[in-house]
C-alpha positions as CSV (number, residue, x, y, z in Angstrom):
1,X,-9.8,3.5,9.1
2,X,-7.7,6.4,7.3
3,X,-4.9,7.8,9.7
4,X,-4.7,11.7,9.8
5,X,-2.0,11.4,8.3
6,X,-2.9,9.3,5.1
7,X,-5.6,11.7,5.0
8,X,-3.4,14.6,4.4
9,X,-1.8,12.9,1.9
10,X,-4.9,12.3,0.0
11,X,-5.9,15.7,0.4
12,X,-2.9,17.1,-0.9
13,X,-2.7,14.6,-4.0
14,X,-5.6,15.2,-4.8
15,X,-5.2,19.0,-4.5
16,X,-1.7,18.0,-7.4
17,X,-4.3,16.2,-9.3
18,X,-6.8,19.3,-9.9
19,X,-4.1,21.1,-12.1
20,X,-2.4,24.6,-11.8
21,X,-3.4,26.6,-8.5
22,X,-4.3,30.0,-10.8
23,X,-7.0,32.1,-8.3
24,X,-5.3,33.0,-6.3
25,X,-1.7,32.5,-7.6
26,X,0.0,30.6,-4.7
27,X,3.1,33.0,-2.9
28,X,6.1,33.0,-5.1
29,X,8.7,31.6,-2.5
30,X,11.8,31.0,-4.6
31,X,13.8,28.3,-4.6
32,X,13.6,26.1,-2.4
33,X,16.6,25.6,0.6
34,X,18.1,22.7,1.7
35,X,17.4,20.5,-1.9
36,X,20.1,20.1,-4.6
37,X,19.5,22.2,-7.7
38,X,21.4,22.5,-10.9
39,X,24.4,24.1,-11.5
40,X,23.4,27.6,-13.4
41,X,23.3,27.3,-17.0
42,X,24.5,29.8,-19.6
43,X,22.8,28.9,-23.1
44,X,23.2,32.3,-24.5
45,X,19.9,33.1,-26.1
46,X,20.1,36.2,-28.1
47,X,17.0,39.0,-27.3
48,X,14.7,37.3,-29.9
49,X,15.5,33.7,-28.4
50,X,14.7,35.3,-24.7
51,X,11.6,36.4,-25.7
52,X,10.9,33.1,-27.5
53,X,11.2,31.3,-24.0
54,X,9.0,34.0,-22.1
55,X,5.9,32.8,-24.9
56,X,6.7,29.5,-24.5
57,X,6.1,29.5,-20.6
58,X,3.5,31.9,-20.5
59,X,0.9,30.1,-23.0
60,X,0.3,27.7,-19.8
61,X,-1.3,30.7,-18.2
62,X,-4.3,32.7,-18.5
63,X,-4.0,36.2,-19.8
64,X,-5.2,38.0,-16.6
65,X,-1.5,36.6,-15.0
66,X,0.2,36.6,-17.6
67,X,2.0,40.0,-17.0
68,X,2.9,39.5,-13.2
69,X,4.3,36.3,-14.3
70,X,6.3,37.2,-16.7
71,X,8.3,39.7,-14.6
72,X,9.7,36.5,-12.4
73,X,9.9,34.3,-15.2
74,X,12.4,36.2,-16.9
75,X,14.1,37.0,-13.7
76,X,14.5,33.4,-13.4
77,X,15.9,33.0,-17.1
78,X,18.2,35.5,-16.1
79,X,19.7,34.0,-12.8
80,X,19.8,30.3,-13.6
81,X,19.3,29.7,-17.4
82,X,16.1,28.5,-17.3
83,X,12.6,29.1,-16.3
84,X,11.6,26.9,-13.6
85,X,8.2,28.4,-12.3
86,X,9.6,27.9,-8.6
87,X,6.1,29.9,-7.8
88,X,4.1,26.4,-8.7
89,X,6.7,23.9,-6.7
90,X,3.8,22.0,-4.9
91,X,4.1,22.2,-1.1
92,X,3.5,18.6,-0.7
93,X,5.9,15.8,0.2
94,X,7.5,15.3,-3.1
95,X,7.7,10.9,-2.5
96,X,6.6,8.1,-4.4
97,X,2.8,7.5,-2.0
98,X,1.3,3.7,-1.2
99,X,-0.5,3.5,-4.8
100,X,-4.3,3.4,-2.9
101,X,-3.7,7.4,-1.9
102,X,-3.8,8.3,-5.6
103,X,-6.9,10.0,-6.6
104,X,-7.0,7.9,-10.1
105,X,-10.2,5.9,-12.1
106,X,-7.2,3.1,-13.1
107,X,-4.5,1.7,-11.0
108,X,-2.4,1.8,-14.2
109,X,-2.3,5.6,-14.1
110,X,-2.0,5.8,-10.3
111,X,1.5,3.8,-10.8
112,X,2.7,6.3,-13.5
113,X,1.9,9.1,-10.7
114,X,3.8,7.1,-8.2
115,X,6.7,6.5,-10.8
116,X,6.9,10.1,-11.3
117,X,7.1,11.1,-7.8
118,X,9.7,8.5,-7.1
119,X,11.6,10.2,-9.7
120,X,10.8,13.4,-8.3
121,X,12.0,12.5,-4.2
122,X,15.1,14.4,-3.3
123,X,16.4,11.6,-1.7
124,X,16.2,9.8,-4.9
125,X,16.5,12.5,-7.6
126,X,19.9,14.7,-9.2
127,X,18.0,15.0,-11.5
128,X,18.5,14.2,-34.0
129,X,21.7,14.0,-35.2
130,X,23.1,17.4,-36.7
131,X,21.1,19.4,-33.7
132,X,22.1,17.2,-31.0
133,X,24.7,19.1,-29.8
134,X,25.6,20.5,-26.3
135,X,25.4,24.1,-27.4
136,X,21.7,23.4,-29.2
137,X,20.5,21.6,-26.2
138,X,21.1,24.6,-23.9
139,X,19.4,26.7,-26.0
140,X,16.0,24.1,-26.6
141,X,16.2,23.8,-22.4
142,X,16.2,27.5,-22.2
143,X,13.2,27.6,-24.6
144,X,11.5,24.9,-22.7
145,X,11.0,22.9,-25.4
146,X,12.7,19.6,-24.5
147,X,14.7,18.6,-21.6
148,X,17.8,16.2,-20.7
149,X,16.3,12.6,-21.0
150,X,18.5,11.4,-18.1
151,X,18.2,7.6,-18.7
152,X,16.5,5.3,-16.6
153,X,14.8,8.2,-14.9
154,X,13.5,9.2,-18.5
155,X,11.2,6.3,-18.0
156,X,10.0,6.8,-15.1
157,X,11.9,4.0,-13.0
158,X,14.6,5.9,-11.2
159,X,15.4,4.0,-8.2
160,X,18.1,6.0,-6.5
161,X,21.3,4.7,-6.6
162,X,20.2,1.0,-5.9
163,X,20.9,0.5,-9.0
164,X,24.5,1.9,-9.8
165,X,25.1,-0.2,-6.5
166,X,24.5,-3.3,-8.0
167,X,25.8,-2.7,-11.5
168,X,29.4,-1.9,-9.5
169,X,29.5,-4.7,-7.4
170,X,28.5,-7.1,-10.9
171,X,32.0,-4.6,-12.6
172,X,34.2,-4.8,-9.6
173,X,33.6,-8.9,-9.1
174,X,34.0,-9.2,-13.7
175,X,37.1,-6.8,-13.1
176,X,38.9,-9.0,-10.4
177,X,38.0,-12.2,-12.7
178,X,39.2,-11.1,-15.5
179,X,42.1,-8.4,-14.6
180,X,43.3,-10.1,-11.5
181,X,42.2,-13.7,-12.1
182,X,40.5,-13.4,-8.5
183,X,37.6,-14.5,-6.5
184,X,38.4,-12.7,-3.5
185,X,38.7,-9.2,-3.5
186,X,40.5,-8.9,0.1
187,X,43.4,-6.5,0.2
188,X,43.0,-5.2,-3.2
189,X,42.1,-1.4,-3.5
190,X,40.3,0.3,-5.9
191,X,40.2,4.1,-6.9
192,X,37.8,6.3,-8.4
193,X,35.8,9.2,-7.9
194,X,32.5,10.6,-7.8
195,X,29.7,10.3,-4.6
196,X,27.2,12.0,-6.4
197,X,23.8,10.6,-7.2
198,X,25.4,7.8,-9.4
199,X,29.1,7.5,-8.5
200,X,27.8,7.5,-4.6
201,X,27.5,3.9,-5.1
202,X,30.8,3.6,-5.5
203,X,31.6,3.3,-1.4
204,X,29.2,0.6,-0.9
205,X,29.9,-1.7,-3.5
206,X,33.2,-1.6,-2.3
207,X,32.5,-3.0,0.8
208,X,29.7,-5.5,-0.4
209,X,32.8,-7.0,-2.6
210,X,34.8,-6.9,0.1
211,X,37.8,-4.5,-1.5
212,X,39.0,-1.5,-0.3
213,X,37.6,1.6,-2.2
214,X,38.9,5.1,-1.8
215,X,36.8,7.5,-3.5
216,X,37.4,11.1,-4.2
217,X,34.7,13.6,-4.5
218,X,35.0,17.9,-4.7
219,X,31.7,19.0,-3.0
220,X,31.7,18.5,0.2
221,X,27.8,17.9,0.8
222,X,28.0,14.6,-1.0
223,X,30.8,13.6,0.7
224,X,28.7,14.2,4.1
225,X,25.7,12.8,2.3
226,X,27.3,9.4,1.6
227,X,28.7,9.4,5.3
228,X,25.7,10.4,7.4
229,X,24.3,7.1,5.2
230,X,26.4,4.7,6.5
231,X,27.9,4.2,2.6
232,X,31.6,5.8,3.5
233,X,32.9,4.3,6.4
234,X,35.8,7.0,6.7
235,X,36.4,10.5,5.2
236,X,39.5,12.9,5.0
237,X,40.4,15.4,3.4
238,X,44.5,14.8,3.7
239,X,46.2,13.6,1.5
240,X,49.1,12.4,3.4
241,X,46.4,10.5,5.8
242,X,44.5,9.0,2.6
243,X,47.8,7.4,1.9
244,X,48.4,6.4,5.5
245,X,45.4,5.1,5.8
246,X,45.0,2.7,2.5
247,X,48.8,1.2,3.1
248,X,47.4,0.3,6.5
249,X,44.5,-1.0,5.3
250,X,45.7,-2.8,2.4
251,X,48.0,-4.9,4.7
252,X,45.2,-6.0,6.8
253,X,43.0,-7.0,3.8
254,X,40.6,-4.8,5.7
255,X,37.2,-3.9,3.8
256,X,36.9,-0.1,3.7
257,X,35.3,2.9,2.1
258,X,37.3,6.0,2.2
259,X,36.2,9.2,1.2
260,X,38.6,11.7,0.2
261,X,37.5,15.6,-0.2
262,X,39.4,16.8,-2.5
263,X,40.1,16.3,-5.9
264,X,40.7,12.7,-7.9
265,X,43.3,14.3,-10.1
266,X,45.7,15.0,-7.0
267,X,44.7,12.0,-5.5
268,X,46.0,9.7,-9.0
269,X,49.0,12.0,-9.1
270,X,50.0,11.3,-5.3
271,X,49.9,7.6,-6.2
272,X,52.3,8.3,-8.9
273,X,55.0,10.3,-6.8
274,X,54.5,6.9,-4.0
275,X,55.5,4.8,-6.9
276,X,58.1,6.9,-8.1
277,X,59.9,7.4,-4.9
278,X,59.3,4.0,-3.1
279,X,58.6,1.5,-5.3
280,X,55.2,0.4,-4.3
281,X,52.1,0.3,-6.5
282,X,49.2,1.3,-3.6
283,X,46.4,0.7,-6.5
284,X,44.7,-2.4,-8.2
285,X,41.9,-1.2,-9.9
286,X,40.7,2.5,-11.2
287,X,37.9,4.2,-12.8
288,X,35.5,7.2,-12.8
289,X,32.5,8.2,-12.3
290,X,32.4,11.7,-12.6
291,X,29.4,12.7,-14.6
292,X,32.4,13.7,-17.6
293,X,29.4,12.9,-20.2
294,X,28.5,17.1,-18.7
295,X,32.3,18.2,-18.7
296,X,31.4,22.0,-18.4
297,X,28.1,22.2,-16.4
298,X,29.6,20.6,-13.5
299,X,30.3,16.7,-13.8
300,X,33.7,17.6,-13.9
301,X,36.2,20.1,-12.2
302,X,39.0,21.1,-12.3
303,X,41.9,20.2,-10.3
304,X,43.5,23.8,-10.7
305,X,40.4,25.3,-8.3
306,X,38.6,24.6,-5.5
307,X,35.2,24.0,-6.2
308,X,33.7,26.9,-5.4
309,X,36.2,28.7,-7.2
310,X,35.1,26.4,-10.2
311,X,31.1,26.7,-9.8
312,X,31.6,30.5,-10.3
313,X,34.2,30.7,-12.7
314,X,31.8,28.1,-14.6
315,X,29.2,30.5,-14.7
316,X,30.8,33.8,-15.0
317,X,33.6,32.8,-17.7
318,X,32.5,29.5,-19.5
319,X,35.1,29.6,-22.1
320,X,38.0,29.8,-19.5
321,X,36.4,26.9,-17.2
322,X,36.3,24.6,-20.0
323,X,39.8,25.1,-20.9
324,X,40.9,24.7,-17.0
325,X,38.8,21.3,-17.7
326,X,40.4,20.0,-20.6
327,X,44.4,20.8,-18.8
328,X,42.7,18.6,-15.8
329,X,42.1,16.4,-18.4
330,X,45.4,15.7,-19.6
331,X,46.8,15.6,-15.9
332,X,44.3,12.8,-15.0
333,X,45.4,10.7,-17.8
334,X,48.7,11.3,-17.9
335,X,48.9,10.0,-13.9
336,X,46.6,7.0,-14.9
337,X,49.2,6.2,-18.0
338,X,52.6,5.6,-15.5
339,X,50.5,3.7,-12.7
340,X,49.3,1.4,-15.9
341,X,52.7,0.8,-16.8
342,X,52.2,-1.3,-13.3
343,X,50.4,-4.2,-12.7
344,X,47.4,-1.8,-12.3
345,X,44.3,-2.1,-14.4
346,X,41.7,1.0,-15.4
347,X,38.5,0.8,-17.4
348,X,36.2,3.9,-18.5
349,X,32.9,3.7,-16.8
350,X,30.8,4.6,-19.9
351,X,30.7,8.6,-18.5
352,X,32.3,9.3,-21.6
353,X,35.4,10.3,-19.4
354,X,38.2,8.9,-22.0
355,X,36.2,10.3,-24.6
356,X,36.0,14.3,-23.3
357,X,40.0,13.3,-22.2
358,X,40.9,12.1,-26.0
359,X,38.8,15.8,-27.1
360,X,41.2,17.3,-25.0
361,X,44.0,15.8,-26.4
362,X,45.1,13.5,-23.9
363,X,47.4,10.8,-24.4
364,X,44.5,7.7,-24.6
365,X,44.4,7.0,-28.4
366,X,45.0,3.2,-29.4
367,X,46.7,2.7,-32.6
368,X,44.7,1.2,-35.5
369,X,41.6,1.1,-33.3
370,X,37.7,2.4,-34.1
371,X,36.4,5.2,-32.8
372,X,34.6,3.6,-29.7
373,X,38.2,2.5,-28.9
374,X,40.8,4.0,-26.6
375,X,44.1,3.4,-25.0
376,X,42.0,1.8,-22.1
377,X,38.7,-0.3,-22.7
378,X,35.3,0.4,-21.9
379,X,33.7,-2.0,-19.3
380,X,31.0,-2.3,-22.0
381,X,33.9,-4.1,-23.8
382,X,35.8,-6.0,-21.2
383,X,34.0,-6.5,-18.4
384,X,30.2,-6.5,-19.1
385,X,29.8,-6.9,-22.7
386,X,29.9,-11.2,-22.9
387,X,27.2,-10.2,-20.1
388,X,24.8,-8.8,-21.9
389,X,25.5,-10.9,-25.0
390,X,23.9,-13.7,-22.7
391,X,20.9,-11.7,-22.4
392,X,21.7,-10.6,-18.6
393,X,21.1,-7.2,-17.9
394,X,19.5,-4.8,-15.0
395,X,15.8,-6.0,-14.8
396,X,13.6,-3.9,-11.7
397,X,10.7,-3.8,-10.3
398,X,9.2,-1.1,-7.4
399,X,6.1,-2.3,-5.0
400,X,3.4,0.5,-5.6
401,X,2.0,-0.3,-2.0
402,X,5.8,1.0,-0.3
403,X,5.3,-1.7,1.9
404,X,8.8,-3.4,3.0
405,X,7.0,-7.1,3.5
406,X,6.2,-7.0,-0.3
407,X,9.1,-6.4,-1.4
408,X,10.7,-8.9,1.2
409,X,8.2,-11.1,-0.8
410,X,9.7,-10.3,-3.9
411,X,13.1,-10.9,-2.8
412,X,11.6,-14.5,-1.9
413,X,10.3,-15.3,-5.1
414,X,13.2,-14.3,-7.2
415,X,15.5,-16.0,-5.2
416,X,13.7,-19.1,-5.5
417,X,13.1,-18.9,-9.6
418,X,17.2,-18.4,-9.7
419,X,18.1,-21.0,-7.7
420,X,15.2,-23.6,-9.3
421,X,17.2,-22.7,-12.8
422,X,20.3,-23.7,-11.1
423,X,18.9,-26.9,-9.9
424,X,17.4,-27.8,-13.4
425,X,21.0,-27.1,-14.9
426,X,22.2,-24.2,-16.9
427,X,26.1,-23.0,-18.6
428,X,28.9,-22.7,-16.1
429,X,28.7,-19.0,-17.5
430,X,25.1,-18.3,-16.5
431,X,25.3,-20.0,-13.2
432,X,27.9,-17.8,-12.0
433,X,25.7,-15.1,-13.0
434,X,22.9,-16.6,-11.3
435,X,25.1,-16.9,-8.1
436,X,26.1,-13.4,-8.4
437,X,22.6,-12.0,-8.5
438,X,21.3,-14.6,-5.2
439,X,24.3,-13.2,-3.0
440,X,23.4,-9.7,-4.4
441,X,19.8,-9.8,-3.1
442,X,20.7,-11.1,0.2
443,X,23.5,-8.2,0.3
444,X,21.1,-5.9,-0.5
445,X,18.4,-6.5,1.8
446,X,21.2,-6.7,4.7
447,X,22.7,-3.2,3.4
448,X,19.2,-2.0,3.4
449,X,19.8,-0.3,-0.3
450,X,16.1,1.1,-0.8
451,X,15.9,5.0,-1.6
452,X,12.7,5.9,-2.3
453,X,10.0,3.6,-3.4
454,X,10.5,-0.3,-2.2
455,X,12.5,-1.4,-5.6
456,X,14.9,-4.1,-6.3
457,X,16.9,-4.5,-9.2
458,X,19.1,-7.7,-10.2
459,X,21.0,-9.1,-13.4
460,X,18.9,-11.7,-15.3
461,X,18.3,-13.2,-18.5
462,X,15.2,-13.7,-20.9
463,X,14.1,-17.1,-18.7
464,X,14.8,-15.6,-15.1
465,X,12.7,-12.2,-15.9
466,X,9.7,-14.1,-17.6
467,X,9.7,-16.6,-14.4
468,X,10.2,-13.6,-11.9
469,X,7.3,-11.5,-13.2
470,X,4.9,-14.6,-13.7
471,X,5.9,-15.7,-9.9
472,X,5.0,-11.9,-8.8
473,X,1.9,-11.7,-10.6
474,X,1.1,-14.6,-9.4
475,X,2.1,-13.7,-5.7
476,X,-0.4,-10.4,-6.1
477,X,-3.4,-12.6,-7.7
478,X,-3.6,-15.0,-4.1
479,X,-2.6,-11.4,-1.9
480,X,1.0,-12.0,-0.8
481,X,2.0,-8.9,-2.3
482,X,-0.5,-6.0,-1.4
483,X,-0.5,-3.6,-4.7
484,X,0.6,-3.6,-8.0
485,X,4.3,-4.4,-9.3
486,X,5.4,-2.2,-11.6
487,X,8.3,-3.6,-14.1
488,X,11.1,-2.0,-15.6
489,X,14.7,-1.9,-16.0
490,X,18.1,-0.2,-16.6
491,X,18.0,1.5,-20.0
492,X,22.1,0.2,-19.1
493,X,20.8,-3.4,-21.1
494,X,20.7,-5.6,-23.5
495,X,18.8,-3.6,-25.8
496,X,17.6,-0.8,-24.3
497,X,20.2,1.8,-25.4
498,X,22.2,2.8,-28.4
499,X,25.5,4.3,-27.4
500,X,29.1,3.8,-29.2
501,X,31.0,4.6,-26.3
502,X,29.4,2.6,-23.9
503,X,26.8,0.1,-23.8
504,X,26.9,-1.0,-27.8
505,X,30.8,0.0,-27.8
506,X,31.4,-3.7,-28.1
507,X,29.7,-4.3,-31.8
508,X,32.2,-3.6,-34.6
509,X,29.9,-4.2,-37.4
510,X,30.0,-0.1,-37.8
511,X,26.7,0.2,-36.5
512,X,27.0,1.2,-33.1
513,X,26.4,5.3,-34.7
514,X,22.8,3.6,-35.5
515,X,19.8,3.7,-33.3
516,X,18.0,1.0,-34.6
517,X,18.2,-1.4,-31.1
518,X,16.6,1.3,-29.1
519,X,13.8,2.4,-31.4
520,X,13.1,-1.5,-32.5
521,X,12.9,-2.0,-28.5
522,X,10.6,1.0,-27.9
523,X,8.1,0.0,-30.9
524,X,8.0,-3.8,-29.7
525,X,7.4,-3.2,-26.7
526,X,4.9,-1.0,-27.2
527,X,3.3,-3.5,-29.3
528,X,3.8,-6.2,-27.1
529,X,1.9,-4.9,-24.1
530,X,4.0,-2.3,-21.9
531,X,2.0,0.1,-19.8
532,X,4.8,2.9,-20.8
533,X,7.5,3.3,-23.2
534,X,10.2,6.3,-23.4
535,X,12.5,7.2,-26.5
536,X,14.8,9.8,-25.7
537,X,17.9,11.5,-25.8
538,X,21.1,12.0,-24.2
539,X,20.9,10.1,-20.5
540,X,24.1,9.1,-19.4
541,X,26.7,9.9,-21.6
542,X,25.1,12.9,-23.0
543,X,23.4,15.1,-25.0
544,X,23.4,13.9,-28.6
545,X,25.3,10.9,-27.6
546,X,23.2,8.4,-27.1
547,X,19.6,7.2,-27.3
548,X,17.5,5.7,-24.9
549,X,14.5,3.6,-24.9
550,X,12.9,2.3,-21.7
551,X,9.1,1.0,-20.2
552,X,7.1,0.5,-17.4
553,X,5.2,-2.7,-17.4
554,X,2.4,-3.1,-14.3
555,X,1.6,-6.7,-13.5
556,X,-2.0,-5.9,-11.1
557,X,-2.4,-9.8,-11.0
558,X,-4.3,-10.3,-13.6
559,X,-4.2,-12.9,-16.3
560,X,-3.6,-10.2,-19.1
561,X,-0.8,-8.7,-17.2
562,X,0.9,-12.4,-17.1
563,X,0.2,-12.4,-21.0
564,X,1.7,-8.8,-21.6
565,X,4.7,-9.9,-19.3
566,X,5.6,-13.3,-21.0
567,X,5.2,-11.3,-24.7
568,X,7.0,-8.2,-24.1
569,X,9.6,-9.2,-22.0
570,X,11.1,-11.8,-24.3
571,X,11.2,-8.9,-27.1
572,X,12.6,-6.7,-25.0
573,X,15.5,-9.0,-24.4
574,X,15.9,-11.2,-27.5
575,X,15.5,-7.8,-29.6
576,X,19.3,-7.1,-28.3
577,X,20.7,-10.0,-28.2
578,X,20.0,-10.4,-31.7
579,X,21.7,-7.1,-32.4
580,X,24.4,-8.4,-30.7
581,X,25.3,-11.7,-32.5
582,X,24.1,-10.2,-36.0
583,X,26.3,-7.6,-35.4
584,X,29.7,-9.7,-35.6
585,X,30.1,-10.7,-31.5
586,X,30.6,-14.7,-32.0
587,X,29.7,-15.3,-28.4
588,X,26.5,-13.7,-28.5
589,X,25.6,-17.1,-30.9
590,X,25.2,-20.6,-28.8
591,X,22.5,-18.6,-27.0
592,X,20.5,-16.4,-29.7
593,X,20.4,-19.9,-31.7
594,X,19.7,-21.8,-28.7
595,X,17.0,-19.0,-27.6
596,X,15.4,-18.5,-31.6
597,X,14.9,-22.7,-31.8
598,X,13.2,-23.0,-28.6
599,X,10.3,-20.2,-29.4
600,X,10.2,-21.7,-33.3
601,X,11.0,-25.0,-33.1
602,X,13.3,-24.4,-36.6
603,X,16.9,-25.5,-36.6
604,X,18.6,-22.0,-37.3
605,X,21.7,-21.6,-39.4
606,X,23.6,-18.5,-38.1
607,X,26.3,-16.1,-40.3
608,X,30.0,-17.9,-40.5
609,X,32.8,-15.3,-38.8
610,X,35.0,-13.8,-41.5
611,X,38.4,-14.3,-40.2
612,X,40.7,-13.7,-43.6
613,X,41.5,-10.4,-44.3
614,X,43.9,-11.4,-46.7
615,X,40.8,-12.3,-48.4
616,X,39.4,-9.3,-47.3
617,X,42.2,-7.1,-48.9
618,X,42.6,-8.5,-52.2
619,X,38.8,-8.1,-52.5
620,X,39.1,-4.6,-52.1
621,X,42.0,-4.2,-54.5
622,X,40.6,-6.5,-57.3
């Protein structure tokens, strides 16, 4: 029996399903209240390139509409930038449904829909080389002829910030082992900034580590957001008491999540002038998460305004905001350089924060290094990069039924396949990942971490994700999982992403400028069996920065899926762990040598290290 309200579901998914409601035209009610939107874009399209933009929106319609239409359209291009057809925003519950309400003839295309909707939740969502810039991309969006490829979302397997969650907690413990030479994070404080979509993770994973995290973020609603979730524990907006309260704290080796409301730049300098004047360092670990990748559309402002004062000097005077920016810029380094003078140790989060600071001529450049080098390291490089040498990376997976008990189920079985690998022997270095990832599940499930659809997400190797998706499959094929698993990961992996300043900034072959790991991954795993696969451009660092590619796998049970799973999961791994050791990182060897003679049975002789540069110079001058 159907309850009403599954019924209404249906009705209204399969209403989504029948295509654009044209006769009659549904009532234009604007924007809709109460759900974040982008911050107003200014791409500057001259008369020609407005019209342009008008075409390219009405050729969805038929001519008989056309003209109303185009009267809100370009009022819409004219207030925010783009044309967003708010007219059309279905009135149903935008949410990832149990996969048996979708109107589909295969349960393949009913998990796309309920990928894309998961994507789409508000309580999930924020949502070609010389024409890859910022400026051209504006312009293309305005158009509506491309859009930002925001990175894991671009693949349809945006699980909220779950995932952000877990990656921090992996940084935060790597950070304390190798900055600190600590186990225990209790008493130690670290600072950043950011509760947005992303950076909101920030807050828990310092209490799952047990540290002490202070976290400043300008708007005020995310600040309320994160608290009204039970991920800040405390919020201010003094100064003087954020102080008070993280001396306090920091004496009692309490665990705590502190929100501040105001600005991060004031908060780093305010550590300085403590230092300065009495001595004591209040900070063991820094970073940010501001979305810097999007300096000048609102991932970072500026400490010289409030933020509404920003958000409408950002849209009335762009050329003055960015300047504000790039002086906030310098400030924010400048504070970081003294504390670092300290025993106090900061690492750029990949948002490409050091990179916008160094193009604004702060004071991070490292003398003699590349260009994916600065003053201070990327975690890529420091903290995460021997990681995902090892073939460790984000692997997810989302229960298309929404059912808590199968996901509870998946917790179960990947729990046991990690701790069967630990009890059949593995490296000191993988088991310590393997212990990570076992006390991260059973953190997670405690911190109930699920936005959206029931997903999990957890660091694994080649071997762990193989054995994890044949247990699942397994687990639907005799019914203790309900529905079909859909597979994916982190385009943050082993070879899912080509970007010199973050997740390849540790290969100094010179070829972290190429793309060839992300399209090799794409094309093999297409090859090899995934449901999906994504290319795209510009997720997480930016536009013209980076490319991404990602899939979606669906494991329904059957025998084939097992097949598709055991085939393209092993490319999707080995294919970057490859690039990795090939690419000059000696400690990516013992295990792509150990991983290629297992699957071939051949004895493989790898590339020797060149050490000599002496060598190296008189070559060149010879």
């Amino acid at each position: 029996m159907v309850s009403t309200s599954s019924s209404a579901a249906m009705s209204s998914l399969q209403m989504l399903c029948s295509g654009l409601p044209l006769r009659p035209l549904p009532q234009n009610r604007g924007r809709w209240a109460g759900v974040p939107h982008a911050p107003v874009r200014t791409p500057g399209l001259s008369p020609v390139e407005e019209q342009l933009a008008l075409r390219n929106a009405l050729r969805y319609f038929p001519p008989d509409v056309q003209e109303l239409l185009a009267q809100e359209f370009a009022q819409e291009l004219r207030l925010y930038g783009h044309i967003y057809m708010y007219r059309f925003c279905p009135h149903i519950e935008m949410k990832a449904y149990p996969i048996e309400q979708y109107p589909c003839r295969t349960r393949a295309a009913a998990a796309i829909m309920h990928m894309i909707m998961n994507n789409l939740d508000h309580a999930v969502a924020q949502v070609i080389p010389n024409y890859s810039s910022r400026t051209e991309y504006e312009k293309l969006f305005a158009l509506g002829v491309t859009m930002y490829g925001q990175m894991t979302a671009g693949s349809y397997c945006y699980i909220g910030p779950q995932g952000i969650v877990h990656g921090t907690v992996l940084t935060v413990l790597n950070a304390a082992r190798r900055y600190l030479g600590i186990e225990d994070l209790a008493g130690k404080v670290f600072v950043t900034s950011g509760l947005g979509g992303m950076s909101g993770a920030q807050a828990k994973a310092a209490v799952i580590v047990g540290c002490i995290g202070v976290i400043a973020e300008v708007d005020k609603e995310a600040l309320v957001k994160r608290r009204q979730q039970g991920w800040l524990m405390e919020v201010t907006d003094s100064l003087d008491h954020c102080i008070e309260r993280l001396r306090k704290a920091r004496k009692k080796k309490e665990v705590l999540s502190l929100g501040y409301h105001g600005n991060i730049v004031d908060l780093w300098e305010r550590l300085v002038h403590e230092l300065d004047t009495t001595g004591e360092l209040l900070v063991d670990l820094g970073s940010d998460q501001t979305s810097c990748h999007n300096p000048f559309n609102g991932g970072y402002y500026p400490v010289q305004l409030s933020f509404v004062e920003a958000q409408h000097l950002m849209a009335s005077n762009p050329p003055a905001f960015k300047d504000l920016v790039q002086e906030s810029l310098r400030r924010h380094i400048s504070a970081i350089n003294r504390l670092a003078k300290e025993k106090f140790f900061f690492w750029d989060y990949g948002n490409a924060f050091l990179l916008e600071a160094h193009r604004a001529g702060a004071d991070v450049a490292k003398k003699g290094a590349q260009k994916t080098e600065f003053r201070y390291p990327s975690y890529v490089q420091h903290i995460m990069g021997d990681i995902f040498s090892q073939g460790f990376g984000p692997f997810r997976w989302v229960c298309t039924s929404r059912d808590p008990q199968d996901l509870a189920v998946t917790d179960q079985l990947a729990t046991s396949v990690l701790e069967k690998a630990i009890a059949d022997g593995v490296k000191a270095s993988v088991k310590l990942q393997y212990m990570d990832n076992i006390r991260w599940i059973r953190e997670a499930a405690k911190h109930q971490l699920v936005v959206g659809s029931q997903a999990r997400i957890l660091y694994s190797d080649q071997k762990g994700r193989v054995a994890i998706a044949v247990a699942i499959n397994q687990a639907i094929a005799n019914g203790n999982i309900k529905a079909p698993v859909v597979l994916s990961r982190d385009h943050h992996d082993v070879s899912g992403t080509d970007s010199p300043f973050r997740e390849t900034s540790n290969i100094y072959d010179g070829s972290a400028f190429c793309a060839d790991m992300a399209v090799q991954n794409f094309v093999g795993d297409a090859c090899r069996g995934a449901t999906w696969v994504a290319l795209h451009n510009g997720g997480g660092v930016g536009w013209g920065e980076v490319i991404n590619g990602g899939f979606g796998l669906v494991l329904d049970g059957s025998p084939e899926a097992e097949d598709k799973a055991r085939m393209m999961l092993s490319w999707d791994v080995s294919n970057g762990v490859a690039r990795r050791c090939w690419s000059g990182n000696p400690k990516a060897y013992e295990i792509i040598c150990q991983t290629m003679e297992e699957n071939s049975g051949l004895v493989v002789t790898l590339p020797h290290d060149v050490t000599d540069e002496c060598m190296i110079q008189r070559a060149l001058q010879s």
